[in-house]
mmCIF file of the C-alpha atoms, coordinates in Angstrom:
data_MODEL
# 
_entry.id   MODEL 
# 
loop_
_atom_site.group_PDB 
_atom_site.id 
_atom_site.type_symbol 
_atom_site.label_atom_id 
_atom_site.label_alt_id 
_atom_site.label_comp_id 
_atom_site.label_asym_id 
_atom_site.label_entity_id 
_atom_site.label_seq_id 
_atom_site.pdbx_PDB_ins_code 
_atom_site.Cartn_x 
_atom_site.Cartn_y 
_atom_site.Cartn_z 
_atom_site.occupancy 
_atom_site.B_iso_or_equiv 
_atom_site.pdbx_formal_charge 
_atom_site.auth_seq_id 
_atom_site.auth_comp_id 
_atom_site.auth_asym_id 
_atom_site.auth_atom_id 
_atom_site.pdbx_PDB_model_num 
ATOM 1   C CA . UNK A 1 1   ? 6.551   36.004  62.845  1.00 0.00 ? 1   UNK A CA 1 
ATOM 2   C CA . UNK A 1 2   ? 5.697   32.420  63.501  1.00 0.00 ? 2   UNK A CA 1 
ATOM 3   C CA . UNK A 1 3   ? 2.859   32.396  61.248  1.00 0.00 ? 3   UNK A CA 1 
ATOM 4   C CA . UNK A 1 4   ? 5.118   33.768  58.458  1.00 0.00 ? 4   UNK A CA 1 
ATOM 5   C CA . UNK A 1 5   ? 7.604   31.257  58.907  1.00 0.00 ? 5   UNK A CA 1 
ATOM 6   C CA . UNK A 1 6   ? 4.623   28.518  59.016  1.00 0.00 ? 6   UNK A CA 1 
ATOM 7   C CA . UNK A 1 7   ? 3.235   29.854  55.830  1.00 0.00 ? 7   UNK A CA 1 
ATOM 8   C CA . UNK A 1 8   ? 6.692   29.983  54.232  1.00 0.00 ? 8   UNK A CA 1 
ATOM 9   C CA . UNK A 1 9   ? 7.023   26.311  54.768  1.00 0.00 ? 9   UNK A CA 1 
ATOM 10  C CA . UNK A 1 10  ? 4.143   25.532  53.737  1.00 0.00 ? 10  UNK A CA 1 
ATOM 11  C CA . UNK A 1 11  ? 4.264   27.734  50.078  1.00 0.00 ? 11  UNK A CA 1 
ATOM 12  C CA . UNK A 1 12  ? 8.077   25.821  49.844  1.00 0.00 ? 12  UNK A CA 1 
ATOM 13  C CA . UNK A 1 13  ? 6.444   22.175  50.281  1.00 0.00 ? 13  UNK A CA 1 
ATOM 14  C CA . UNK A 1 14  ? 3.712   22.830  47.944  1.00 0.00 ? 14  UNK A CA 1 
ATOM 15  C CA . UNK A 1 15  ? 6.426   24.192  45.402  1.00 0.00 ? 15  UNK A CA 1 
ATOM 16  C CA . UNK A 1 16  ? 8.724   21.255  45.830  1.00 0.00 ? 16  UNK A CA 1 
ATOM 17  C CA . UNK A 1 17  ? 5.434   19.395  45.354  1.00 0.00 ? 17  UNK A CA 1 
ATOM 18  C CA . UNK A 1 18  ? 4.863   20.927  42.083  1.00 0.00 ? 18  UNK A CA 1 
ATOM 19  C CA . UNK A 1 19  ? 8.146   20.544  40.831  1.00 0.00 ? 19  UNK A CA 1 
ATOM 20  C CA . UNK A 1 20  ? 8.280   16.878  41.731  1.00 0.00 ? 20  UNK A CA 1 
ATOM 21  C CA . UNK A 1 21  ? 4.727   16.389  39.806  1.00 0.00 ? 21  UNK A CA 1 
ATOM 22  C CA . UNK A 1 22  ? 6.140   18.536  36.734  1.00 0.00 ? 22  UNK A CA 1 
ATOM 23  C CA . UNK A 1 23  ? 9.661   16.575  36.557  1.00 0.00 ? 23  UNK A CA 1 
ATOM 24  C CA . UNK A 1 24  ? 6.936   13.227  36.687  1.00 0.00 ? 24  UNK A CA 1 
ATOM 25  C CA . UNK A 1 25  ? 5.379   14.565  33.797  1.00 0.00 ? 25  UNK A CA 1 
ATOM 26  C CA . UNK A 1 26  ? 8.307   15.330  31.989  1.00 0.00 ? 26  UNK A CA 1 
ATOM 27  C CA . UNK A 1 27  ? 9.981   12.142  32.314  1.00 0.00 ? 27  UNK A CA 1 
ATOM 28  C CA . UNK A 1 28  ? 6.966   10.416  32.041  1.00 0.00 ? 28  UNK A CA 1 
ATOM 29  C CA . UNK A 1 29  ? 6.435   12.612  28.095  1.00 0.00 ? 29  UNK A CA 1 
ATOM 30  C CA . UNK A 1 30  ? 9.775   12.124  27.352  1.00 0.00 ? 30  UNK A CA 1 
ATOM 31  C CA . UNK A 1 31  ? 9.413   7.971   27.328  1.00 0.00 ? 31  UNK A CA 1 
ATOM 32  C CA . UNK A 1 32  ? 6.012   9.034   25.063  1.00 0.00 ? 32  UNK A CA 1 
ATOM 33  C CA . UNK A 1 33  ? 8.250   11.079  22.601  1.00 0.00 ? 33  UNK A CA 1 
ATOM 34  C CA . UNK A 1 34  ? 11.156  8.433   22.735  1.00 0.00 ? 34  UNK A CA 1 
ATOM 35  C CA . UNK A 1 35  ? 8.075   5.675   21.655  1.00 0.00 ? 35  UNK A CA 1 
ATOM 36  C CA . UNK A 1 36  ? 6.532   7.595   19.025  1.00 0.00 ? 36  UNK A CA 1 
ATOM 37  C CA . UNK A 1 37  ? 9.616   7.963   17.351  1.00 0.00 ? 37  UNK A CA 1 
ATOM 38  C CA . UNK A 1 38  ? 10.841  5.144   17.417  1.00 0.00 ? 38  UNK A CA 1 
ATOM 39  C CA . UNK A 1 39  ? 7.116   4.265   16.003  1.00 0.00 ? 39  UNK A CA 1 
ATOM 40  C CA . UNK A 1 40  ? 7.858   6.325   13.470  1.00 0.00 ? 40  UNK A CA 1 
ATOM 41  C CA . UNK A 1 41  ? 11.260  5.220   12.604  1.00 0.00 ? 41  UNK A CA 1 
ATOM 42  C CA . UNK A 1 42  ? 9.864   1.945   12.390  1.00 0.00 ? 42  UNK A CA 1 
ATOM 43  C CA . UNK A 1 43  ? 6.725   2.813   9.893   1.00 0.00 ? 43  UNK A CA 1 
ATOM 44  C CA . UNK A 1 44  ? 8.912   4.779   7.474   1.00 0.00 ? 44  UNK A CA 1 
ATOM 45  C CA . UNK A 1 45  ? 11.963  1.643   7.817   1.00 0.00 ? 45  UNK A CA 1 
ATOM 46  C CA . UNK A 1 46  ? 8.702   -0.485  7.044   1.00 0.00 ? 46  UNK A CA 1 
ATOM 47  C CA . UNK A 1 47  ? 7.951   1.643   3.765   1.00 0.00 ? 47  UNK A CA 1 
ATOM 48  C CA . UNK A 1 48  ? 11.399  1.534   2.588   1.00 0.00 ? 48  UNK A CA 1 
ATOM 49  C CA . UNK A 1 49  ? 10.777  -2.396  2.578   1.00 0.00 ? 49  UNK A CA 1 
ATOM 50  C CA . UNK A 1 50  ? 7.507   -2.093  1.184   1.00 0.00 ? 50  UNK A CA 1 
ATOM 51  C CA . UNK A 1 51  ? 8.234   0.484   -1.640  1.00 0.00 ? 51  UNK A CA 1 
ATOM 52  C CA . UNK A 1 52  ? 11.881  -1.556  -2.950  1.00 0.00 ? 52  UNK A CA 1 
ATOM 53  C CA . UNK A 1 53  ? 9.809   -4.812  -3.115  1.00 0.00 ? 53  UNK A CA 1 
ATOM 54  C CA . UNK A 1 54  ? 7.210   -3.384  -4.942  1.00 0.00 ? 54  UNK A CA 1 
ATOM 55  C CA . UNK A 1 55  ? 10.004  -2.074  -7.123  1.00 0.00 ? 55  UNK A CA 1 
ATOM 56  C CA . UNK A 1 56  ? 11.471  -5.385  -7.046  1.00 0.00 ? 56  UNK A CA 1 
ATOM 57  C CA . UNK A 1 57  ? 8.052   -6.756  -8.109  1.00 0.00 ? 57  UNK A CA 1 
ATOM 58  C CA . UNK A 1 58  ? 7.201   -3.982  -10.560 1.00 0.00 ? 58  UNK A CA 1 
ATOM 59  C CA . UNK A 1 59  ? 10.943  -4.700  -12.557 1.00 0.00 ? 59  UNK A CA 1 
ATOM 60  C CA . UNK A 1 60  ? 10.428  -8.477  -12.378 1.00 0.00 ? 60  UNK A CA 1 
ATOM 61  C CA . UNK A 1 61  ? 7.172   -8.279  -14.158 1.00 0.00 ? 61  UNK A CA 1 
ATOM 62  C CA . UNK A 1 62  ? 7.884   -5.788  -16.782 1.00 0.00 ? 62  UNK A CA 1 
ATOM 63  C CA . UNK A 1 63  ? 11.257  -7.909  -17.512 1.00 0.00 ? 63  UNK A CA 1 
ATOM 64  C CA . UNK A 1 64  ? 8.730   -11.466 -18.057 1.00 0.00 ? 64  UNK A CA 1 
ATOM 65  C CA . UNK A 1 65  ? 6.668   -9.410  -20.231 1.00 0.00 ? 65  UNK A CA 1 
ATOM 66  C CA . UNK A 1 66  ? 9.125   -7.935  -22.326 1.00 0.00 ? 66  UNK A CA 1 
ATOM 67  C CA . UNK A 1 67  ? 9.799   -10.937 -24.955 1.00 0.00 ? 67  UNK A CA 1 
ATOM 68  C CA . UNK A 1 68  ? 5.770   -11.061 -25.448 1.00 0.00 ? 68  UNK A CA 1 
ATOM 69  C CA . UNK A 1 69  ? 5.828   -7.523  -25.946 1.00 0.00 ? 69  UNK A CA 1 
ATOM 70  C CA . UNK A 1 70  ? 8.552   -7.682  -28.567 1.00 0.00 ? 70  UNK A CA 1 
ATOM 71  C CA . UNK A 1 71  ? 6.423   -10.662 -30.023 1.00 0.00 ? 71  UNK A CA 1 
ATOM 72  C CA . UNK A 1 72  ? 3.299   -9.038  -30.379 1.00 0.00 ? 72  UNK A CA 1 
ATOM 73  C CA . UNK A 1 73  ? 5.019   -5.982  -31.767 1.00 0.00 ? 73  UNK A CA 1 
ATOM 74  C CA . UNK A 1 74  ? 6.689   -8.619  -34.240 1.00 0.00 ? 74  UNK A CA 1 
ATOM 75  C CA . UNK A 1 75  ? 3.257   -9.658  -34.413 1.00 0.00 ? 75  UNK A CA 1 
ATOM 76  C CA . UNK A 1 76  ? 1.234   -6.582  -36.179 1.00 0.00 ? 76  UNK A CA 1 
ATOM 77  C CA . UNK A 1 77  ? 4.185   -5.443  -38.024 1.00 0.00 ? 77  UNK A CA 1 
ATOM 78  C CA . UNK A 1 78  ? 4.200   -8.554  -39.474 1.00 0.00 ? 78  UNK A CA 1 
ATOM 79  C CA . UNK A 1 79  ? 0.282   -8.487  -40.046 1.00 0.00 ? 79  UNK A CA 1 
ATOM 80  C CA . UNK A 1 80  ? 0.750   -4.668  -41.259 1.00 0.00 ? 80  UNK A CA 1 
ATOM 81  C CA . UNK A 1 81  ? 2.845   -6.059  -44.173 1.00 0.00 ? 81  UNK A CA 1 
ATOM 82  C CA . UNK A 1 82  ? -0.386  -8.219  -45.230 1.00 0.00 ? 82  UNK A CA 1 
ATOM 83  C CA . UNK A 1 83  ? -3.152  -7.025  -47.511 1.00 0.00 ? 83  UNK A CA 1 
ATOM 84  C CA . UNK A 1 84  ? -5.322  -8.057  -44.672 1.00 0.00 ? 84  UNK A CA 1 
ATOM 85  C CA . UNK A 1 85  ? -3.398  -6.015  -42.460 1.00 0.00 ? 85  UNK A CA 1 
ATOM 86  C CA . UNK A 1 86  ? -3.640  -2.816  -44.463 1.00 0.00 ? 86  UNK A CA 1 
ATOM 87  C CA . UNK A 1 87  ? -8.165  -3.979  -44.339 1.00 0.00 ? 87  UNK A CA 1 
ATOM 88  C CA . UNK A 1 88  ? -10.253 -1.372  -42.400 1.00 0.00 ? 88  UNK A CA 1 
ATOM 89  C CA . UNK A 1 89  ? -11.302 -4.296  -39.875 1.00 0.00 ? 89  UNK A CA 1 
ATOM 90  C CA . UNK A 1 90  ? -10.122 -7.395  -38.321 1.00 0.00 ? 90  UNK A CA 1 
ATOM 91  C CA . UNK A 1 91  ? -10.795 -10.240 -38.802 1.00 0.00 ? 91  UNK A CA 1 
ATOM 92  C CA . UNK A 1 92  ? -12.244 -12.223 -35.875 1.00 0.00 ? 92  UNK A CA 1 
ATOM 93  C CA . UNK A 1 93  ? -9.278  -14.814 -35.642 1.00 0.00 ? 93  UNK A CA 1 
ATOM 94  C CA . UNK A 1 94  ? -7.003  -11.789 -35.757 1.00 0.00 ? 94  UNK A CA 1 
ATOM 95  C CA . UNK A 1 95  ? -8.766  -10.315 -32.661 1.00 0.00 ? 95  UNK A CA 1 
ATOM 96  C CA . UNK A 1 96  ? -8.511  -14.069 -30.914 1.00 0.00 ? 96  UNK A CA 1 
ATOM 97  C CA . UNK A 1 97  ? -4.721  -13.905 -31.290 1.00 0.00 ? 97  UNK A CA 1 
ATOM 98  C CA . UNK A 1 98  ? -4.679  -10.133 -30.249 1.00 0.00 ? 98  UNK A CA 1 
ATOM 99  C CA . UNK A 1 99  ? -6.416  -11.959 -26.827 1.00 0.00 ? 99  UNK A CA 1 
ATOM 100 C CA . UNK A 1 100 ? -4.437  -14.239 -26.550 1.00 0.00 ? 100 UNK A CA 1 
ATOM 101 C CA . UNK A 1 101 ? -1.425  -12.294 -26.581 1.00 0.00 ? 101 UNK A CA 1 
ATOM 102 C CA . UNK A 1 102 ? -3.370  -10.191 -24.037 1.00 0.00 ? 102 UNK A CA 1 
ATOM 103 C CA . UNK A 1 103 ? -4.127  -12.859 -21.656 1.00 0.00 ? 103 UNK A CA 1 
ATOM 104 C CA . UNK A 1 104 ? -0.583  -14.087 -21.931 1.00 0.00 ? 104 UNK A CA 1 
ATOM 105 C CA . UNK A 1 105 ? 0.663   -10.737 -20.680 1.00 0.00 ? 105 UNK A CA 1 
ATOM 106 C CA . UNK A 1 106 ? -0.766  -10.666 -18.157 1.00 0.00 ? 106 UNK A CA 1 
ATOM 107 C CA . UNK A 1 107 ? -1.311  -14.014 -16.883 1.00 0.00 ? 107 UNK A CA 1 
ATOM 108 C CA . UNK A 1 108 ? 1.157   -13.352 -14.344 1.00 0.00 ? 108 UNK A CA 1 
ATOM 109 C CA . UNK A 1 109 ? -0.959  -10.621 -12.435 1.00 0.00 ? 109 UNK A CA 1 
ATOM 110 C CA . UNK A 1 110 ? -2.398  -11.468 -9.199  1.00 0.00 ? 110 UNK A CA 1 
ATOM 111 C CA . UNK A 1 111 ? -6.276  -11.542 -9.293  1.00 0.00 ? 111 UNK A CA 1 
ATOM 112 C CA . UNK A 1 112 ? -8.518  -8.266  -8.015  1.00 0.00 ? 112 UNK A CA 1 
ATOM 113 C CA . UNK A 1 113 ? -11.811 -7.989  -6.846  1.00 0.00 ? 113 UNK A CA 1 
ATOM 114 C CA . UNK A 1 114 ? -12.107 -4.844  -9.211  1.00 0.00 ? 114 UNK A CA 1 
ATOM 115 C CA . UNK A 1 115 ? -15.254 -3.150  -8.983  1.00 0.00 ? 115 UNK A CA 1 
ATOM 116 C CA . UNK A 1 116 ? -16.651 -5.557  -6.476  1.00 0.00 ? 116 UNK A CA 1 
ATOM 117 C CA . UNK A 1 117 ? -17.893 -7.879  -8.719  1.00 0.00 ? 117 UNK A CA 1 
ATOM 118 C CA . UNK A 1 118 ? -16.468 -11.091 -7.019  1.00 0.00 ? 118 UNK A CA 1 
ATOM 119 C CA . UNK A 1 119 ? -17.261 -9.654  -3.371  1.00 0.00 ? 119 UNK A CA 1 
ATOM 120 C CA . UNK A 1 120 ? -19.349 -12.334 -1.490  1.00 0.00 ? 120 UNK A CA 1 
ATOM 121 C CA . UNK A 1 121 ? -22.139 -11.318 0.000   1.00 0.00 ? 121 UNK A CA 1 
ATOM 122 C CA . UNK A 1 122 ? -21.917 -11.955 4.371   1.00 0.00 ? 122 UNK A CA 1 
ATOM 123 C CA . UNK A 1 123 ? -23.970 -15.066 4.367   1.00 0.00 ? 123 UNK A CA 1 
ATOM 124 C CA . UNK A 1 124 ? -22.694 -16.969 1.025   1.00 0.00 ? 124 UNK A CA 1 
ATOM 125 C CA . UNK A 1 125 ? -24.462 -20.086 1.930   1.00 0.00 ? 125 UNK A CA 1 
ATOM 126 C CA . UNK A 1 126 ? -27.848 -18.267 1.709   1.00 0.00 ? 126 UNK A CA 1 
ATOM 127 C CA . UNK A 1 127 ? -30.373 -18.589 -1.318  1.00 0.00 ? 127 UNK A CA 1 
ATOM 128 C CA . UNK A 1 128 ? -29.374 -15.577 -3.873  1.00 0.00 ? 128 UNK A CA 1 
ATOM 129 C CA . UNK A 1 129 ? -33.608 -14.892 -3.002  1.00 0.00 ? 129 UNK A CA 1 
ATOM 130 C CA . UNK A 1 130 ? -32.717 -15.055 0.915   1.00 0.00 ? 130 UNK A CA 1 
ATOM 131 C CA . UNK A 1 131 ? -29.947 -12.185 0.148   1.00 0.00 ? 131 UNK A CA 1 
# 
């Protein structure tokens, strides 16, 4: 009978061991949970920002280059009413306005590295043999 009752305290402090460890774990996954969503919360708040200043951006832009669109519109109608206009080819100071009216557009974009053309190479100060 003694031994019983030994091994039935025993099995009821290692179960009120386990259930300490498991509540640890659960409190302890619960603060994980709470963090990651507020992560979350905070990435897709972040986005919001992102995504209406780009729109911002996007409708500030296309507003500046409205009047130079109207323009150059203005522009080849008024060119298509020509003789020259109605010619097969163009001539080249046609094609030097058409430019400019291109780089006018979009003289307001930032700059891009594009295709990697402007990428520097790690040691820039190096001899372009030395590369």
């Amino acid at each position: 009978m003694a031994g019983l009752l030994i091994g039935l305290l025993l099995t009821r402090a290692r179960a009120d061991d386990l259930e300490a460890t498991l509540k640890a774990e659960r409190t302890a996954w619960s603060v994980e949970i709470a963090k990651a969503e507020q992560l979350r919360t905070a990435a897709e708040t972040r986005f919001a920002v992102q995504q209406t200043t780009a729109l911002a951006t996007f409708a500030d832009r296309l507003a500046n280059r409205e009047p130079i669109i109207l323009r150059s519109t203005d522009t080849v109608r008024t060119y298509a009413q020509t003789a020259a206009g109605r010619a097969a080819c163009l001539p080249a100071d046609r094609v030097l306005d058409i430019d400019a009216l291109d780089a006018e557009l979009f003289a307001g974009d930032p700059p891009s590295a594009g295709r990697g053309e402007e990428a520097l190479h790690g040691n820039a100060d190096a001899p372009a043999a030395g590369r």
